[in-house]
KOLBATI-764767 format. One record per residue (C-alpha): residue in one letter; x, y, z. Coordinates in steps of 0.1 Angstrom, whole numbers, padded with zeros to 4 digits, always signed. Layout:
<nodes>
AXYZ...
</nodes>
This chain:
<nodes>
X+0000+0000+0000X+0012+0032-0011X+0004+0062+0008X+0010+0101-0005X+0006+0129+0022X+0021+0153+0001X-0001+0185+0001X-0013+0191-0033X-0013+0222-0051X-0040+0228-0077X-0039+0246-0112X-0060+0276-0119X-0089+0261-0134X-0108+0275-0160X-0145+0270-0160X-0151+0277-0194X-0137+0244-0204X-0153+0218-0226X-0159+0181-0227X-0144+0152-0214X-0129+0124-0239X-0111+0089-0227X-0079+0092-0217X-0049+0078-0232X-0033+0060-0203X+0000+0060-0221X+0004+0099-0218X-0002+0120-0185X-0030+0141-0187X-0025+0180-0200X-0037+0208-0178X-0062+0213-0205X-0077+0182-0198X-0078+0183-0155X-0096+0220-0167X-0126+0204-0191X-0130+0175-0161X-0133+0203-0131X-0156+0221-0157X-0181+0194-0157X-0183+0194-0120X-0208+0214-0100X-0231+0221-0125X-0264+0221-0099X-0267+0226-0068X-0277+0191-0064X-0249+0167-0043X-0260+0138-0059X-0258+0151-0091X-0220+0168-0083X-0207+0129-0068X-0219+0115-0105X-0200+0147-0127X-0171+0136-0101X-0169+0101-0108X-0175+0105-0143X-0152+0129-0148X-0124+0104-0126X-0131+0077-0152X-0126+0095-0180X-0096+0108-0166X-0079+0075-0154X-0103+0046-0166X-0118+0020-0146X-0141+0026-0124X-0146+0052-0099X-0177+0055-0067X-0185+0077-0038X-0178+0062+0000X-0203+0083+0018X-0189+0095+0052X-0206+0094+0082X-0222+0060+0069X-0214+0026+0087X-0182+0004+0070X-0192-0014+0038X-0227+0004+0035X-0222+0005+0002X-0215+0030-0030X-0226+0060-0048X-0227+0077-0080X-0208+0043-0097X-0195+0054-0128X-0174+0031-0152X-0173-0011-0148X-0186-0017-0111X-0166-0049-0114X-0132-0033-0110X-0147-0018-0076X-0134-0031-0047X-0158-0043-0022X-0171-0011-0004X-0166-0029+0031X-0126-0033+0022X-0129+0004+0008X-0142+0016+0043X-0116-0004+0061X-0087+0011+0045X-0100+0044+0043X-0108+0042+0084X-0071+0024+0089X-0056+0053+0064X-0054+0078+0095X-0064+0118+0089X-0050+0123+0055X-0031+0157+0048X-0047+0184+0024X-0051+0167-0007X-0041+0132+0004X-0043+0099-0014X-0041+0061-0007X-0030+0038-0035X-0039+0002-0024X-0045-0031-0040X-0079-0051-0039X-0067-0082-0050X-0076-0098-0085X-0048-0079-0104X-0064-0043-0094X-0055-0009-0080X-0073+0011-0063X-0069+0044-0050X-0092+0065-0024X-0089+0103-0022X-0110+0123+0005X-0136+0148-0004X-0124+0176+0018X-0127+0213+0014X-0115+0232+0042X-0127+0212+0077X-0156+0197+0059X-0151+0159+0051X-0182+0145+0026X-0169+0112+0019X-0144+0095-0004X-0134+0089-0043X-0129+0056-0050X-0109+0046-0083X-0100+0012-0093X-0087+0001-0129X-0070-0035-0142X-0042-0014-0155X-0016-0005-0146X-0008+0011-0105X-0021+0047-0101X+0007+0075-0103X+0014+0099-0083X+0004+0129-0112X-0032+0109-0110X-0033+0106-0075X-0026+0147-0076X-0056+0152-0104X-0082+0130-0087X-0073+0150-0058X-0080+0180-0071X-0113+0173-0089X-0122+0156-0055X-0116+0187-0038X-0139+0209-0063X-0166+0188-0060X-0163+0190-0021X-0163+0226-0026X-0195+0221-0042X-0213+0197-0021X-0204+0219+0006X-0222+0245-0016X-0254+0225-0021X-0261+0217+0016X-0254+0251+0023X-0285+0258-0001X-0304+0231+0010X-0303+0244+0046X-0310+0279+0044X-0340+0264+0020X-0352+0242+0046X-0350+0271+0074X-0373+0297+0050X-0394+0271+0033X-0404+0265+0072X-0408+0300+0077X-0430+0311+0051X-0450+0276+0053X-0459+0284+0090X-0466+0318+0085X-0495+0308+0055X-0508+0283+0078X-0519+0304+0101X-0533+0339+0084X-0557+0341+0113X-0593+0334+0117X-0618+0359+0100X-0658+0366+0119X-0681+0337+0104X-0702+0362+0091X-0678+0363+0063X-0668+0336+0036X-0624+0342+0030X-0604+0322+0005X-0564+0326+0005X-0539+0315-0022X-0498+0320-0025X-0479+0309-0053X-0447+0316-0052X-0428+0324-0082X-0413+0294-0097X-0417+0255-0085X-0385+0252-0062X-0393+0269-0025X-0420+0292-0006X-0394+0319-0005X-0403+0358-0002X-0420+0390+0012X-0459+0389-0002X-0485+0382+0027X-0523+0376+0033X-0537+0381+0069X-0574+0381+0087X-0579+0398+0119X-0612+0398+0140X-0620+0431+0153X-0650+0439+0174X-0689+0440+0166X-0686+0414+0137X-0660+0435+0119X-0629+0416+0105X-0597+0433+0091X-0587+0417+0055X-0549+0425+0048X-0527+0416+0017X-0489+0431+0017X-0457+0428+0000X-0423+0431+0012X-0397+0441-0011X-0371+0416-0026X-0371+0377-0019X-0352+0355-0002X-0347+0345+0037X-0346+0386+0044X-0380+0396+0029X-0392+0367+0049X-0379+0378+0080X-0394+0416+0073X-0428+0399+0064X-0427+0382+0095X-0419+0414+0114X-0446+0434+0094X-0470+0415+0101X-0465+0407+0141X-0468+0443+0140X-0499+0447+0121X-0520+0420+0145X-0504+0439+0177X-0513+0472+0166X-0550+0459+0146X-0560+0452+0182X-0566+0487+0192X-0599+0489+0164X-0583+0516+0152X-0594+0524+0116X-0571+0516+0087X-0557+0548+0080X-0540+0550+0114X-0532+0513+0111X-0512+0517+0085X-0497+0549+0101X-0486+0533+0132X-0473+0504+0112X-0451+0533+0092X-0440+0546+0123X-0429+0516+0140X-0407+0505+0106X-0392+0531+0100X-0379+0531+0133X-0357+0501+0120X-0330+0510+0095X-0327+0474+0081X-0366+0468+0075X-0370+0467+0041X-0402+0487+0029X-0438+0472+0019X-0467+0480+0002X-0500+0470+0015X-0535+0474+0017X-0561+0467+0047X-0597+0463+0038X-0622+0467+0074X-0654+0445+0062X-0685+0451+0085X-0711+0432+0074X-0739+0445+0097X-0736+0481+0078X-0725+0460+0050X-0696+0483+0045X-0658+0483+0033X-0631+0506+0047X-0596+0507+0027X-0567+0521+0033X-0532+0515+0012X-0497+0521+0017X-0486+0518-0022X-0505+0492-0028X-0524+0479-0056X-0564+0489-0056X-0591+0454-0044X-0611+0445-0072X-0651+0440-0060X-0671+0413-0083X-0707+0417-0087X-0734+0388-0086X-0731+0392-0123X-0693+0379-0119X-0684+0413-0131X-0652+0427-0115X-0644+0468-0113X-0615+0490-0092X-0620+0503-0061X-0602+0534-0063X-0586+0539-0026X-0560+0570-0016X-0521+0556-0023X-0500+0567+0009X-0463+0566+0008X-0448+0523+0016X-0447+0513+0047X-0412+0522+0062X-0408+0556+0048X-0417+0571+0078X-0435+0596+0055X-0474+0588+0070X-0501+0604+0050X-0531+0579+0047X-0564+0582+0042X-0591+0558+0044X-0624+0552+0018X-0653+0533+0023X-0680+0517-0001X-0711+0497+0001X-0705+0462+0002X-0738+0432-0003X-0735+0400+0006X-0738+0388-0033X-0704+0411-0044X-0673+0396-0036X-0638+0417-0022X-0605+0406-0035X-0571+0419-0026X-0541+0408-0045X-0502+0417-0044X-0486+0428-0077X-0474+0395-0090X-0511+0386-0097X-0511+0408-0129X-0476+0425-0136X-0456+0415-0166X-0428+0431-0176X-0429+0460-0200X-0464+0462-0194X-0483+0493-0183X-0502+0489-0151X-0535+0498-0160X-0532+0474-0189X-0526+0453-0164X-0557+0460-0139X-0578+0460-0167X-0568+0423-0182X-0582+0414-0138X-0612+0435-0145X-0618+0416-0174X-0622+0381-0162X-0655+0366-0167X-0664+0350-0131X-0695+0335-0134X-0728+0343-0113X-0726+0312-0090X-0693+0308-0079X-0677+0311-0040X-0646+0324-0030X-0630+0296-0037X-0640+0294-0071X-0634+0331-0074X-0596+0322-0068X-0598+0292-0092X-0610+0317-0116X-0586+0342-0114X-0557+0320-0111X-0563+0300-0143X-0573+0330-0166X-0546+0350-0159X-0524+0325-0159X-0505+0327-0125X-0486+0298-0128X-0464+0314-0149X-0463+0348-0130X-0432+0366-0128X-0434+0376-0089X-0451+0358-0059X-0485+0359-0059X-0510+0365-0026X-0543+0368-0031X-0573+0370-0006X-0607+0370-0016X-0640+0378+0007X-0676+0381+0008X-0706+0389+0039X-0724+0359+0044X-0760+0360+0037X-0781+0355+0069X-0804+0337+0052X-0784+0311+0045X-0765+0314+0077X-0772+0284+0105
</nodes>
């Protein structure tokens, strides 16, 4: 068994290279060639997809066959990411062994051993910095491995460490907001059952529930309940947090009954106190469906759309105040009739933006959707959400829709 401690010192490596051919075993590999193989590595941000570009890229470097020892698994637990003839592999139990009995390898460091059968193997740790994700296994009929491929497998070992290290990184702070923002929408409060509320987020793309757009429902006194839609600038585990604080805020300070306006001024206030908050539009809708009544106030926000039994949806033109966060104030409140047949629903910006498009050409494609005369709130969302196509937005998407109960059909 041949053991090399010596610490390795990589080339620059250029990530612009190209492909990977066989190599000619005869010849040492050129520089070019170690730069196309650490090119192919770490194309995703998927560790399972870096271990495969890494074993691939170790065949076609050396031959053989080349797998992944996971670490932190028990001895002999078996390979990953197999790439080349799984025959030449040694056994993974013997590969664990030798790797445990190998001692703390230096930076870089490789152990050259033989399987038995007429093979070599060699085993190179995946180590970036103090991070330790495993080892590369090689093995090839051929001839032993050299020290110059010991030294490349090394390096491509240690770029793809580099980006598993990367991945679970990701993965983590993914993990940590997709919990976030998943408790948040579970709970956007419980609105007076004289009202029928339907809530939908879509966040933009398919991969995580990751930004600053937020629906909430707060019961107020007498039968009134406060409807709230908002949107934090930017995306990412930051607008999250700001959502989060925005709207702790909003349900401490909704508890007074104050009316909208001074909601939303309070709210401003209290923000802009914090230099790091980032600002937020938003709009708060007061339904009181005893006077059958709406109050709104907005702080930059997009106007609520009301749909008539007809399924006919217009503006409601509302007073724009400064974001929230300026510290700038300046709200004003404006109420409208509201029956139990119409339907309210507040929406953040992603609903019907597309870029290069003027706004009101946007508002007006909303205002155009047929809704039919017998749908709920539900199917008021389903509605919207199909027409206009949200799947394919280019921004989250929150969108709250509401409507009084009629006490007729009211147990």
């Amino acid at each position: 068994m041949a053991n090399w401690h010596q610490p390795f010192r990589p080339p620059a490596v250029d990530t612009a290279g190209g492909g990977i051919s066989a190599p000619d075993l005869r010849k040492p590999v050129g520089v070019a060639e170690l730069r196309a193989a650490a090119s192919a590595i770490g194309t995703t941000l998927d560790e399972g997809t870096t271990c495969l570009e890494l074993t691939r890229a170790a065949v076609a470097q050396a031959g053989g066959a080349a797998a992944v020892l996971p670490a932190g698994r028990a001895v002999g637990s078996g390979y990953e990411a197999v790439s080349g003839n799984p025959c030449l592999l040694p056994e993974a139990g013997q590969a664990g062994v030798v790797v445990c009995g190998s001692g703390e390898p230096a930076e870089g460091g490789a152990v050259s051993w033989s399987p038995g059968g007429g093979r070599t193997a060699l085993s190179v740790p995946l180590v970036t910095g103090s991070h330790s994700y495993g080892t590369l296994v090689c093995a090839r009929a051929e001839a032993p491995f050299t020290r110059a491929e010991a030294d490349h497998m090394a390096f491509l070992a240690e770029r793809a460490a580099s980006h598993i290290r990367h991945a679970r990184e990701h993965d983590a702070v993914s993990s940590i907001v997709g919990k976030l923002q998943r408790a948040l929408l579970a709970e956007p409060g419980r609105p007076h059952p004289n009202l029928d509320v339907a809530i939908r987020y879509l966040p933009v793309g398919q991969s995580s529930l990751v930004g600053g757009d937020w629906c909430e429902t707060v019961r107020l006194h007498f039968g009134r309940t406060l409807l709230v839609v908002g949107d934090v600038m930017g995306h990412g585990l930051e607008a999250a947090v700001d959502m989060t604080a925005y709207r702790s805020s909003l349900r401490y300070i909704a508890s007074a009954d104050l009316p909208p306006h001074r909601v939303l001024r309070q709210l401003d206030e209290m923000a802009s106190g914090e230099p790091d908050r980032r600002p937020a539009t938003c709009l708060l809708a007061r339904l009181d469906p005893n006077r059958g009544q709406v109050t709104l106030a907005s702080a930059g926000h997009l106007p609520p759309v009301v749909i008539d039994g007809e399924g006919r949806a217009s503006l409601l033109p509302v007073p724009v105040g400064p974001p929230l966060g300026t510290g700038l104030g300046g709200y004003e409140p404006a109420t409208y009739r509201l029956a139990p047949g119409q339907t309210l629903m507040l929406f953040t910006d992603g609903l019907v933006e597309h870029r290069g498009e003027d706004i009101d050409q946007s508002l007006d494609r909303l205002t155009g959707v047929g809704f039919g005369t017998a749908s709920g709130v539900e199917q008021v969302l389903d509605t919207v959400v199909a027409r206009l196509d949200v799947q394919q937005a280019e921004d989250d998407v929150a969108v709250l829709a509401a409507r009084i109960r009629d006490r007729r059909t009211q147990d």
